[in-house]
C-alpha positions as a LaTeX table, in Angstrom:
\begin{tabular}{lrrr}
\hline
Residue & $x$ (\AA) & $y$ (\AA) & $z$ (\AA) \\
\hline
Unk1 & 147.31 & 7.00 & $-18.62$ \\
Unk2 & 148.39 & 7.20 & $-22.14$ \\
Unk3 & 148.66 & 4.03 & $-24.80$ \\
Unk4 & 153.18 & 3.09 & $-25.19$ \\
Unk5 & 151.77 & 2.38 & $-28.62$ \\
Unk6 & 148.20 & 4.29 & $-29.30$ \\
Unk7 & 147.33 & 2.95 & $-32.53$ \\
Unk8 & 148.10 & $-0.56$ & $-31.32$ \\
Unk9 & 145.37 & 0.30 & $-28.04$ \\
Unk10 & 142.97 & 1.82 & $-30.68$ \\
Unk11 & 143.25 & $-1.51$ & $-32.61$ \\
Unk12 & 142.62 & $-3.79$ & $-29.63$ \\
Unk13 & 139.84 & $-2.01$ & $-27.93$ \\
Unk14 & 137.83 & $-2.41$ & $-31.69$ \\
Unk15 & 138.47 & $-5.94$ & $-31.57$ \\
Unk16 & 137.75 & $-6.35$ & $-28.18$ \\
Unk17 & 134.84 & $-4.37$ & $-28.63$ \\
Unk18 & 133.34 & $-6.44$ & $-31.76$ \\
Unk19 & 134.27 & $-9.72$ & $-29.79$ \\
Unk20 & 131.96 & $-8.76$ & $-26.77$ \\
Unk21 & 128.95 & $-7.08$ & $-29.64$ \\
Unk22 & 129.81 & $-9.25$ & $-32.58$ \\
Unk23 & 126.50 & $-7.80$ & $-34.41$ \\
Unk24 & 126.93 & $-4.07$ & $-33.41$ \\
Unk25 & 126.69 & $-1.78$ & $-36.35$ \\
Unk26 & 129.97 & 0.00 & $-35.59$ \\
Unk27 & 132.54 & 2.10 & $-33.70$ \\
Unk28 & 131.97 & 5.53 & $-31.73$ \\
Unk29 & 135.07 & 7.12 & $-31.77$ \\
Unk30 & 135.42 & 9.78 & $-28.94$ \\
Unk31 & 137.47 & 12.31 & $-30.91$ \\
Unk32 & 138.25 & 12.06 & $-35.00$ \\
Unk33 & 141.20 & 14.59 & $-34.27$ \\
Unk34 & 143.33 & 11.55 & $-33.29$ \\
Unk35 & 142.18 & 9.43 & $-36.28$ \\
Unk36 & 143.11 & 12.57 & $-38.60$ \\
Unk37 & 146.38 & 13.66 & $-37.05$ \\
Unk38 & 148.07 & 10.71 & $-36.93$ \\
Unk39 & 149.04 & 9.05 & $-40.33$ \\
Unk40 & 149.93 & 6.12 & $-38.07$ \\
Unk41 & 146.84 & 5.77 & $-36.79$ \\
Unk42 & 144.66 & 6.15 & $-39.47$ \\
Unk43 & 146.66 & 3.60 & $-41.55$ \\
Unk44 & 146.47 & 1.40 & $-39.14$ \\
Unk45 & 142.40 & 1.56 & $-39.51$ \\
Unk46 & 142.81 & 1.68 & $-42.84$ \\
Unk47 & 144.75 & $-1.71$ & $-43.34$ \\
Unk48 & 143.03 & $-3.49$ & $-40.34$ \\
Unk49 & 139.72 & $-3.36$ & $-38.52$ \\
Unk50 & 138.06 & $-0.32$ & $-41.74$ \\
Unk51 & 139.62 & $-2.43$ & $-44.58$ \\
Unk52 & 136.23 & $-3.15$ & $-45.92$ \\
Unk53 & 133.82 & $-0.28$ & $-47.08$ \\
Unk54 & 130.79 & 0.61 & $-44.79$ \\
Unk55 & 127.95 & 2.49 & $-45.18$ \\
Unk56 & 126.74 & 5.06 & $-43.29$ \\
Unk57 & 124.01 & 4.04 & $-40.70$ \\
Unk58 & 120.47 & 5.63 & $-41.81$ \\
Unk59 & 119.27 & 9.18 & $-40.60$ \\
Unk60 & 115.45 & 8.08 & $-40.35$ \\
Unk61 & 114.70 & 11.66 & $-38.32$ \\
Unk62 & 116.26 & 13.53 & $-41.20$ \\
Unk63 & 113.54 & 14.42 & $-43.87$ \\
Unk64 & 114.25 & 12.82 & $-47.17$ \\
Unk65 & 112.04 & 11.81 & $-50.72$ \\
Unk66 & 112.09 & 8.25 & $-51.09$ \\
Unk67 & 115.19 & 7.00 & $-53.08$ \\
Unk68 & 113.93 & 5.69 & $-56.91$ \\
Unk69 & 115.36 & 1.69 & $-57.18$ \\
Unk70 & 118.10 & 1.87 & $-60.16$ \\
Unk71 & 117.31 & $-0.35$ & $-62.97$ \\
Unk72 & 119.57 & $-3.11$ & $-63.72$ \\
Unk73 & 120.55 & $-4.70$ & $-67.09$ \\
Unk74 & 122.10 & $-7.89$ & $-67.49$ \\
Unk75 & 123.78 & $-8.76$ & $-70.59$ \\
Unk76 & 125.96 & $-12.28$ & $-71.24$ \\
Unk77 & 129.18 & $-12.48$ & $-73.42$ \\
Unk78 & 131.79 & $-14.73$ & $-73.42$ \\
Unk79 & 132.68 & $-16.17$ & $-70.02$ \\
Unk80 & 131.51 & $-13.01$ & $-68.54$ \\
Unk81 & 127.80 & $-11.04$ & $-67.30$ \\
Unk82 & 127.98 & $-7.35$ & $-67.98$ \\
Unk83 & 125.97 & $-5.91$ & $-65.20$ \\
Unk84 & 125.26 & $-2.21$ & $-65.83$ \\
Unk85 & 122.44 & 0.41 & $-63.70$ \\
Unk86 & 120.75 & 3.51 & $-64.33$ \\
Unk87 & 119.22 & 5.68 & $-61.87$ \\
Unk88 & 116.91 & 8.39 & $-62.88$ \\
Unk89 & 118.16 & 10.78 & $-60.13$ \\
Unk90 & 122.14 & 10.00 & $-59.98$ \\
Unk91 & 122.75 & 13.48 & $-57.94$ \\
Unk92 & 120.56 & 12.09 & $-55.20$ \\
Unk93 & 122.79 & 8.43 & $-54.75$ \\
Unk94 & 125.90 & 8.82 & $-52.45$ \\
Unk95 & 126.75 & 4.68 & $-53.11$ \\
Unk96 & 125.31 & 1.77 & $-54.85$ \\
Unk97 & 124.98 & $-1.48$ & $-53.37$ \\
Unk98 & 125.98 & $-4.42$ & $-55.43$ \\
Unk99 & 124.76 & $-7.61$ & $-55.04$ \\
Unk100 & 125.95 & $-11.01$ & $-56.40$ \\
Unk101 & 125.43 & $-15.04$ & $-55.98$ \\
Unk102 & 127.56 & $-17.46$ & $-56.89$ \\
Unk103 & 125.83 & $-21.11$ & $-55.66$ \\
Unk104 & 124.65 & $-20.03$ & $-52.58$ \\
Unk105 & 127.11 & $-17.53$ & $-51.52$ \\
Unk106 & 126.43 & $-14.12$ & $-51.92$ \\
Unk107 & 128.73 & $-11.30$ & $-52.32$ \\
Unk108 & 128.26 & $-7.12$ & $-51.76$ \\
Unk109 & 130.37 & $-4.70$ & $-53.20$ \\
Unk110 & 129.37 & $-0.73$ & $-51.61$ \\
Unk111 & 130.84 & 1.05 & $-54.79$ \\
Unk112 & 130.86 & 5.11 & $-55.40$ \\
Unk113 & 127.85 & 6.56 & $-57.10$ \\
Unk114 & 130.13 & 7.18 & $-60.21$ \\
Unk115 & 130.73 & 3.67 & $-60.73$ \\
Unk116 & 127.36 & 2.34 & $-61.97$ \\
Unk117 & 128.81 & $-1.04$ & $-64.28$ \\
Unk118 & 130.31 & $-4.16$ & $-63.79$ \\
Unk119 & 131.60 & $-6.99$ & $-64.91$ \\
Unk120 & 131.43 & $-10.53$ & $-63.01$ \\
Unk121 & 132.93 & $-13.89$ & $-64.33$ \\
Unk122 & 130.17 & $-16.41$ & $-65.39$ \\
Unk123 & 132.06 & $-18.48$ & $-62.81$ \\
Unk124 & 134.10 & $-18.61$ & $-59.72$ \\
Unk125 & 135.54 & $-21.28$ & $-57.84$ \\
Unk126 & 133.48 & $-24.13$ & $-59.55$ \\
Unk127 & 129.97 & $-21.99$ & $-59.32$ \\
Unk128 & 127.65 & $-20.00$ & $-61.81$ \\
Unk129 & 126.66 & $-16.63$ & $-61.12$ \\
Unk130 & 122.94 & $-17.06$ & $-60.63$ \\
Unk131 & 121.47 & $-13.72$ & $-59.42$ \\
Unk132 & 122.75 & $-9.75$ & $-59.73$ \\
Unk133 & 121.22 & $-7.24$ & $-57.46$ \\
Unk134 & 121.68 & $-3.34$ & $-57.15$ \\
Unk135 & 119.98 & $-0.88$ & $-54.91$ \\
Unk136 & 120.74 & 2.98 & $-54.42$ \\
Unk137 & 122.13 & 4.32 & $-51.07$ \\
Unk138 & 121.29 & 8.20 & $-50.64$ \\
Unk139 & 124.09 & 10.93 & $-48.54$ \\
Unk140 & 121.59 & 10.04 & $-45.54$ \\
Unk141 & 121.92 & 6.48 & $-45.63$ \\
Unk142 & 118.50 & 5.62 & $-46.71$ \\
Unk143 & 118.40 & 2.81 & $-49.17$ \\
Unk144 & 116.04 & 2.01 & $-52.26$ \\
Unk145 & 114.22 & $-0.97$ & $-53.59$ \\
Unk146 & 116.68 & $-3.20$ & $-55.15$ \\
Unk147 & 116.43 & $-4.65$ & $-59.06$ \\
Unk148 & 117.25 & $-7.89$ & $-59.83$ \\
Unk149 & 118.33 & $-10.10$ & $-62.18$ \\
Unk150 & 118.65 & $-13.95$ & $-62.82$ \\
Unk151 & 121.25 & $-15.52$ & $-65.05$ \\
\hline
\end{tabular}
């Protein structure tokens, strides 16, 4: 029986499906065809349940070199920390993961591997940035070292 509304069903049947495994590590979807053919549909992901960035899970039986950790600099001006990385083998990083702490809380950003800078207020919502963190993310998911900083 089909869906009166599918992207609606799609939508409910991800929540539902995160409420019964709140720690799963994602979605299978059955066919992509009816992500990509529908513009519906794949807004609908878009805006709701994959708003946030993800990375892809690892491929540990796929053969890989170990990924080189990026090196971090850390430079104070003003009311702002310029965080900035380097990696000595950029064609082999897919994403970078940036990490950052404000108190206690931290906070991830999964950014492009052409975006390798950024810049972070000194402080938000009444607390200091205390700690930057960056680590590389190869097209197979596997993950370096990380490099950190503390302000």
């Amino acid at each position: 029986m089909k869906a009166a509304h599918r992207p609606t069903e799609i939508l409910n049947q991800i929540t539902a499906t995160r409420e019964i495994v709140p720690n799963s590590p994602g979605q299978v979807h059955w066919s992509i065809a009816g992500l990509t053919k529908s513009p519906e549909m794949l807004s609908s992901l878009v805006q709701g349940p994959y708003k946030k960035k993800a990375l892809v899970p690892r491929s540990p039986w796929l053969p890989a070199n170990p990924l080189l950790s990026p090196t971090l600099l850390l430079t104070v001006e003003g009311n702002n920390a310029h965080a900035k990385w380097l990696h000595k083998q950029p064609d082999q990083i897919r994403h970078y993961v940036l990490y950052y702490r404000y108190g206690k809380e931290w906070q991830i950003e999964i950014l492009d591997s052409n975006i390798t800078a950024r810049e972070l207020a000194l402080y938000k919502d009444g607390e200091k940035l205390n700690a930057v963190a960056v680590k590389a993310v190869d097209r197979l998911g596997n993950e370096s070292d990380y490099d950190a900083k503390l302000n």
